[in-house]
C-alpha positions as CSV (number, residue, x, y, z in Angstrom):
1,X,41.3,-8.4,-19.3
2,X,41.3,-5.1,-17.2
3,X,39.0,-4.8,-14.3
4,X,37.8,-1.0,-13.6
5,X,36.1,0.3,-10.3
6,X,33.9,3.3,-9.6
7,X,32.7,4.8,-6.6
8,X,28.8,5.2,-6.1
9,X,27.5,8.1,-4.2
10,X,28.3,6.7,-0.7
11,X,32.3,6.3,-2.1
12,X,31.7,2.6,-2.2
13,X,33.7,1.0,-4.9
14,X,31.9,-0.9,-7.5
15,X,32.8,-3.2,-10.0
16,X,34.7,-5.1,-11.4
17,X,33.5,-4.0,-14.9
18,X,34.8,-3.9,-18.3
19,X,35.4,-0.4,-20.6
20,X,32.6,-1.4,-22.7
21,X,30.0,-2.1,-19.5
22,X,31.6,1.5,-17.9
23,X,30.8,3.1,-20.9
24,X,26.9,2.2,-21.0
25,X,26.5,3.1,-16.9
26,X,27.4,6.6,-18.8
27,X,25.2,6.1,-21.5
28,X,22.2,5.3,-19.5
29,X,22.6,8.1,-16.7
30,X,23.6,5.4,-13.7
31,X,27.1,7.4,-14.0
32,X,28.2,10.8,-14.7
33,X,31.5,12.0,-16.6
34,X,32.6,13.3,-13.2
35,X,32.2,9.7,-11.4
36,X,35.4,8.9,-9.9
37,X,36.8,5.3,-11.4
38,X,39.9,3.6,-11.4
39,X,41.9,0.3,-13.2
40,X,42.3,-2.1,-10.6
41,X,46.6,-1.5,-9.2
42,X,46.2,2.5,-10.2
43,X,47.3,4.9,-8.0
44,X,44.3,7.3,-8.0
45,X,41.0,7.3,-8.4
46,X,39.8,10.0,-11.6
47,X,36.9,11.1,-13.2
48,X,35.3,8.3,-15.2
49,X,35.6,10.3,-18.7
50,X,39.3,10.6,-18.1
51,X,39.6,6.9,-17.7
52,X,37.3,6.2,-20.9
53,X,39.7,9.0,-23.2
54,X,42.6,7.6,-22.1
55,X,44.1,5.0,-24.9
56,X,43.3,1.7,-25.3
57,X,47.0,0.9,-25.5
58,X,48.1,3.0,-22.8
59,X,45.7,1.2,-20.6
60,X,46.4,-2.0,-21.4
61,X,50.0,-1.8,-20.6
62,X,51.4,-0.8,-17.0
63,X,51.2,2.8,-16.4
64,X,54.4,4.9,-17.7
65,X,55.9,6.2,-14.9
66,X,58.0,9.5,-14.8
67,X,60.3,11.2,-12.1
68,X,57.7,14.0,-10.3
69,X,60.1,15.3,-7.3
70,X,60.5,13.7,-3.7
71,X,57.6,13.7,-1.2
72,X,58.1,16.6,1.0
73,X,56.9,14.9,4.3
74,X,59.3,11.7,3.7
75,X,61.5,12.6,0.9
76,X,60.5,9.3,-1.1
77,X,60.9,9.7,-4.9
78,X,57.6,10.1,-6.7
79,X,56.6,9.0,-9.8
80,X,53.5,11.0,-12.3
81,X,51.9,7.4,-13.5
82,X,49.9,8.8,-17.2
83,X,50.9,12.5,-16.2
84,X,49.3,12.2,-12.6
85,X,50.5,12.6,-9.3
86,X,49.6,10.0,-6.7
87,X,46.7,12.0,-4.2
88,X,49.2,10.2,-1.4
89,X,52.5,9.5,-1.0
90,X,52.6,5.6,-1.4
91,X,55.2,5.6,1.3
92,X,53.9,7.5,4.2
93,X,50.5,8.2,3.1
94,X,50.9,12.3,2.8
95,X,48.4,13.9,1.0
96,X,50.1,15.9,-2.0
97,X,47.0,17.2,-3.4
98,X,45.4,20.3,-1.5
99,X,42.3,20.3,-0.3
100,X,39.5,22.8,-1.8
101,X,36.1,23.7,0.2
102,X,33.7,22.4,-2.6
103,X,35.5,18.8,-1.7
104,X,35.4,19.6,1.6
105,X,31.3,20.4,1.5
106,X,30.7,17.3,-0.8
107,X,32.1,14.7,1.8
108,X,30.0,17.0,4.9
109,X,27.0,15.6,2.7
110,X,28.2,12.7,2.4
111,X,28.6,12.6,5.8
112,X,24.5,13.7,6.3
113,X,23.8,11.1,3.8
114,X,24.8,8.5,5.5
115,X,23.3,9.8,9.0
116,X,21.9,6.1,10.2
117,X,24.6,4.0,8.2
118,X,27.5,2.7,10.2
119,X,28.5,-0.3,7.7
120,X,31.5,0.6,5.4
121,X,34.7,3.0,6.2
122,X,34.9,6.6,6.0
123,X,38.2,8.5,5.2
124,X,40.0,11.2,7.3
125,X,38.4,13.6,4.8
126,X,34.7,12.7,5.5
127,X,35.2,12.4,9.1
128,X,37.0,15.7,9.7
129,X,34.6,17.9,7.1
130,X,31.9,16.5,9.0
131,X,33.3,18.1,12.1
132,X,34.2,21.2,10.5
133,X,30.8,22.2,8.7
134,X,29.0,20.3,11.6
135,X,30.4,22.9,14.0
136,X,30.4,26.0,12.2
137,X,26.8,25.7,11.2
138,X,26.3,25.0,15.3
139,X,28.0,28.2,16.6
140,X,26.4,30.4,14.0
141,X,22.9,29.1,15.0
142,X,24.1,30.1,18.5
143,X,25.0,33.4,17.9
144,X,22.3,33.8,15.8
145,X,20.2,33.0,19.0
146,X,21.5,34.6,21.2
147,X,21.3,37.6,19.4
148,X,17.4,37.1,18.5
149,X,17.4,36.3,22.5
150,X,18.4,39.4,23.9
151,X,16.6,41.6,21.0
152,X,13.1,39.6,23.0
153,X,14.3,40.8,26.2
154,X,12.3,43.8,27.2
155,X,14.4,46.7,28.0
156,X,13.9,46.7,31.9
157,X,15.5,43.3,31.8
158,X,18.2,44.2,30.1
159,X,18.8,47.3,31.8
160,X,18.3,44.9,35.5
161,X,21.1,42.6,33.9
162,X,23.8,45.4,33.2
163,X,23.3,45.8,36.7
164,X,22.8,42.7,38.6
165,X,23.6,44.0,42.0
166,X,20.6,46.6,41.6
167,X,18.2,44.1,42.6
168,X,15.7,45.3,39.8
169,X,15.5,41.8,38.0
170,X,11.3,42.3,36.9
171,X,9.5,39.0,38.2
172,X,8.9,37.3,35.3
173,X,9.1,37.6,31.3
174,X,6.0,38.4,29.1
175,X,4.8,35.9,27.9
176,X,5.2,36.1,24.1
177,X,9.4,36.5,24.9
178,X,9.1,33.3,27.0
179,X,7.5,31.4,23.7
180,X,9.8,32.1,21.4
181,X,12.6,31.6,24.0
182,X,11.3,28.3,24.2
183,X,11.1,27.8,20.8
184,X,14.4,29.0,19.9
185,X,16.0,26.7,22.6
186,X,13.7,23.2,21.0
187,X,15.1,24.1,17.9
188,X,19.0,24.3,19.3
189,X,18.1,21.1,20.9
190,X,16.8,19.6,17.7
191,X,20.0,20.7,15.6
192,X,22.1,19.5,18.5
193,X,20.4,16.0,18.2
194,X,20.7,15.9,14.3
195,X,24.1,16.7,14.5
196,X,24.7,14.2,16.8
197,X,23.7,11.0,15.0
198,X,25.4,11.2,11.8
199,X,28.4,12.8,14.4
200,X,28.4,9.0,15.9
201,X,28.0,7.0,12.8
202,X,31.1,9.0,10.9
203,X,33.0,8.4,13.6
204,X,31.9,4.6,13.7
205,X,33.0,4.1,10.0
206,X,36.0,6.4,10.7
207,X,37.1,3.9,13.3
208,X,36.4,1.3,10.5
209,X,38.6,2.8,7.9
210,X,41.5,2.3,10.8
211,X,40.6,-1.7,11.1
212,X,39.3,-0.9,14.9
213,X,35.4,-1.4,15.8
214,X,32.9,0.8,16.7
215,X,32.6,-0.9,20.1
216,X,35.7,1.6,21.2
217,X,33.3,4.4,20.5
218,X,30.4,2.4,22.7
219,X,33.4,2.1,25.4
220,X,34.4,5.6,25.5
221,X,30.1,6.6,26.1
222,X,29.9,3.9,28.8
223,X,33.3,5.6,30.6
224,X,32.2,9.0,30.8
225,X,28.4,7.7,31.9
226,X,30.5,6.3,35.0
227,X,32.5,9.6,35.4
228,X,29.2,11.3,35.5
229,X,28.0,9.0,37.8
230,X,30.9,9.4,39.9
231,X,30.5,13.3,39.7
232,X,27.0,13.2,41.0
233,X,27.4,10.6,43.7
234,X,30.3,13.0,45.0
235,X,28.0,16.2,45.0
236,X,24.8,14.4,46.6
237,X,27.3,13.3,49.5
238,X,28.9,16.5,50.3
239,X,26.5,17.6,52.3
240,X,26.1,14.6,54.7
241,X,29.8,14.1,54.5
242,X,30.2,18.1,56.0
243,X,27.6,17.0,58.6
244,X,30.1,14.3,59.6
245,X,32.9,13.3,61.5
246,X,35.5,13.0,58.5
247,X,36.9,9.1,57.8
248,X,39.2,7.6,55.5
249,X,36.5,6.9,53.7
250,X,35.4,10.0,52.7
251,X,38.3,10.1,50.4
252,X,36.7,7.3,48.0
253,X,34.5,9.1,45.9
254,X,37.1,12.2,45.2
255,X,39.6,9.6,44.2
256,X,37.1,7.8,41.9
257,X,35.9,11.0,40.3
258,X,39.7,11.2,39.3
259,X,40.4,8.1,38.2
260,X,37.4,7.8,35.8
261,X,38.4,11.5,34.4
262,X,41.7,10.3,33.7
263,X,40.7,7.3,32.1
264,X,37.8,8.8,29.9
265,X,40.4,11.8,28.9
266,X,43.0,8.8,27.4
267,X,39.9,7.0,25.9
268,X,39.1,10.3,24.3
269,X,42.5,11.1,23.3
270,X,42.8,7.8,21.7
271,X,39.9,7.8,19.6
272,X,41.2,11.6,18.4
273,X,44.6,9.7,17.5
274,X,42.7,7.0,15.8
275,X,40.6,9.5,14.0
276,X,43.7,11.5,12.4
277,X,45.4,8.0,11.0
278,X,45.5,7.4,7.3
279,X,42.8,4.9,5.8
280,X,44.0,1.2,5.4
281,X,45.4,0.4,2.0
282,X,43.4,-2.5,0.8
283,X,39.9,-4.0,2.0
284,X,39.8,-4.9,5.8
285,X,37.0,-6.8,7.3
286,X,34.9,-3.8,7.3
287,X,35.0,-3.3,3.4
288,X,36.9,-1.7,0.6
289,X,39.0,0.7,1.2
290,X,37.3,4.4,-0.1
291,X,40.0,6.2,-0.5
292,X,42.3,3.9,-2.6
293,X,41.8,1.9,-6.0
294,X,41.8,-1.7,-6.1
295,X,44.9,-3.3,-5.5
């Protein structure tokens, strides 16, 4: 007997489950025609209708497979499995369907979502919309502010900053300006801060769709908390150490600043690298694989 899949609304395959049992989930509302499913050893995941229409006989047997062209990352020979390209290259893992911005939004709340979940995988795609809406919506609140900042500012000020040698800086704001100032600035804080935690788990799961843990993500936050460190024991001490006769020891702290910059920058660049690598085919220890059916 067949085994089907679907994927809930956290991309988490379900199943297995028989035609029959997929067909009540759609009966009852637990699953929409749009669900993505697949036959456990497919190719591609597809909307659950599509998998119900297709022919009992054509679904019991293998998929028929037909010539489709030559992958044009690797040059591999495709094959259309039931009329259907692959959504990736089975050899090198290209992506040969394009991406649109209304599956590039649905995976950036996905994303949100899962804000305080770091259990499961998350592919390229979830990870990288994330960081793409995430930002955007960031710098437009910026600008936004910044603009709503300096329309605050009363026109003496602004006059006294066009002309900071002038020395007509007034000596403090009225108070209403300084409010909303304050106000504005909580708020950029706040969406700073709510960006930041789903930010963390995303990229927790993203390391899990790569078979690495999310301790390399703990390890790149306890590296540049040292570098920081490093940077602010070197300021305090530059002005004792110019009060000073100079020693060789002077030199520490400069050369442990550097060290612990170079090694957060390649702890940073390989988390990026890990970030940009295709999902595991298959379950790994950290669950199913969300971006390919059941093998």
């Amino acid at each position: 007997m067949n085994e089907y899949y679907y994927l809930n609304e956290n991309r988490e395959p379900q199943g297995p489950h028989t035609l029959d049992e997929l067909r009540a989930l759609l009966a009852t509302g637990k699953l929409q025609p749009d669900t993505k499913a697949a036959r456990k050893g497919d190719s591609t995941w597809r909307d659950l209708q599509a998998v119900l229409d297709t022919p009992a006989q054509v679904m019991s047997a293998p998929p028929q497979s037909a010539p489709a062209g030559t992958c044009p990352a690797c040059a591999t020979e495709l094959s259309a499995a039931n009329n259907q390209l692959p959504e990736c290259c089975p050899a090198c893992g290209y992506r040969l369907r394009a991406f649109n911005i209304h599956d590039l939004w649905q995976n950036f709340v996905l994303a949100l979502r899962k804000s305080f979940t770091i259990k499961g995988r998350a592919p390229r795609i979830e990870y990288w919309s994330f960081v793409l809406f995430s930002t955007i919506i960031v710098q437009v609140f910026l600008t936004v502010l910044q603009i709503v900042a300096v329309s605050m500012l009363p026109e003496d000020t602004l006059t006294a900053l066009d002309n900071p040698g002038a020395n007509n800086m007034p000596d403090e704001l009225p108070t209403g300006a300084l409010i909303m100032l304050f106000v504005l600035g909580l708020v950029y804080f706040l969406l700073n801060l709510a960006v930041m935690v789903p930010h963390i788990t995303v990229t927790i799961r993203r390391l899990h769709d790569v078979g690495r843990s999310g301790m390399w993500l703990l390890g790149y936050f306890v590296l540049l908390g040292v570098w920081i460190l490093s940077l602010l024991s070197m300021v305090a001490a530059l002005p004792f150490l110019s009060q000073t006769e100079a020693t060789p020891y002077d030199s520490v702290l400069p050369i442990m600043f550097v060290v612990m910059l170079l090694i957060t920058l390649a702890a940073c660049l390989y988390i990026f690298i890990l970030t940009v690598l295709d999902s595991q085919r298959g379950p790994n220890k950290y669950g199913p694989s969300p971006k390919y059916p059941i093998s």
